[in-house]
N, C-alpha and C positions, 0 to 999 in steps of 0.2 A: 504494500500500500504506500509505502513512505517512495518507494521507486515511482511510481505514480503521482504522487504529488511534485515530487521534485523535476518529474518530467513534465507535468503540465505550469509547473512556474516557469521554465527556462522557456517554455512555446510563449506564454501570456506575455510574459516579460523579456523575452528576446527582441532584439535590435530590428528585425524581420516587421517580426507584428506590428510593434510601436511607428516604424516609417510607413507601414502601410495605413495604420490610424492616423498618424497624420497629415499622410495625402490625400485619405477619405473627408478626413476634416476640412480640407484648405477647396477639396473639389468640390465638397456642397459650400463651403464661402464662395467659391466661384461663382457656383450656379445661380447662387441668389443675387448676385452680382450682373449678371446674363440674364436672370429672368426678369428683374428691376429694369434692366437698361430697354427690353424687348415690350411690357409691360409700361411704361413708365414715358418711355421717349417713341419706340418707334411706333407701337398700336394706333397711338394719339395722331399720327403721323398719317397712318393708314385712314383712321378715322376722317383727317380734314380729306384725305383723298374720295372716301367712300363716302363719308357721313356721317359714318358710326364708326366708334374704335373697335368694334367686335361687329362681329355678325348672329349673334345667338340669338336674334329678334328673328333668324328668318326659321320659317317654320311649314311643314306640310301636314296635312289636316285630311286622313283617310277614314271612310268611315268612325269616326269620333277618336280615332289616337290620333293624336300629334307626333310628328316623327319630326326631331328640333335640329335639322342637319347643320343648321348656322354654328351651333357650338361645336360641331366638328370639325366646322370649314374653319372657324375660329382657332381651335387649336395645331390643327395644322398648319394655318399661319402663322401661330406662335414658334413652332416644331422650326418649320425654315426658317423663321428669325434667328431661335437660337444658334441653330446651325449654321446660318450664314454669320450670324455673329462672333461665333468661335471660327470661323475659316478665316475672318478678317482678321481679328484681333490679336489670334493664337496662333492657329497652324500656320499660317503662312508668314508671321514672323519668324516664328520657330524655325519653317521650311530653309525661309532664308539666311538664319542666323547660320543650322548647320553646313549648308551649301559654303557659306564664306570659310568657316570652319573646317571642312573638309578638303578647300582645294589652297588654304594655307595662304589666303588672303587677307585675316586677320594680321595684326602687326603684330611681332615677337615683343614681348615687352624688352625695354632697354638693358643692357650687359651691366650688371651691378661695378662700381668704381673698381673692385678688385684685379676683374676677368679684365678692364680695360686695361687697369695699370700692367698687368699681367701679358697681356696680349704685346704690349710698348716696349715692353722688355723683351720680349721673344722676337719680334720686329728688328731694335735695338740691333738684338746678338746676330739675328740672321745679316743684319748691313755690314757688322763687322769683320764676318768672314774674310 
């Protein structure tokens, strides 16, 4: 039993689990961040376009059910908001930053004072040959 406990602390509290709670953590801040921006800024956006910032008023009316597709159509345009919002915002910096990153276009940072004085000297002995 005590094997068992000491094996389920090392899972709970291992280095693994805790960075995956806190990416879970930071990607529902995201999202509420993404659903505010889509909610908040673009709906209202949609709305001056359409008239309404949702569509969930529209509605079909069969034999006495109401089938209310506008909140579908509604959320679907929330759905590609988000989506598109994350391509702009995220992926595609992302995309970009690795591409710079990858073909070594980013700048080395500077040779610390050492490596230079050091390199001076090497310079130096090579002239003096």
């Amino acid at each position: 039993m005590k094997k068992l406990v000491d094996d389920f602390k090392s899972f709970a509290l291992g280095g693994n689990l805790v960075e995956i709670a806190a990416g879970l953590v930071l990607a529902l801040a995201f999202a509420a961040v993404v659903t505010s921006l889509v909610e908040n800024i673009i709906m209202p956006i949609v709305g001056i376009i359409f008239g309404e910032p949702t569509f969930d008023d529209l509605t079909w009316t069969i034999n006495g059910s109401v089938i209310t597709y506008g909140t579908f159509i509604t959320a679907v345009v929330a759905f590609l908001l988000v989506a598109f919002a994350l391509f702009v915002f995220v992926v595609r910096p992302y995309n970009n930053w690795k591409a710079r990153t990858e073909s070594g276009e980013e700048e080395a940072p500077p040779p610390a004072e050492e490596i230079v004085l050091l390199r001076e000297i090497r310079d130096g002995l090579k002239a003096g040959r």
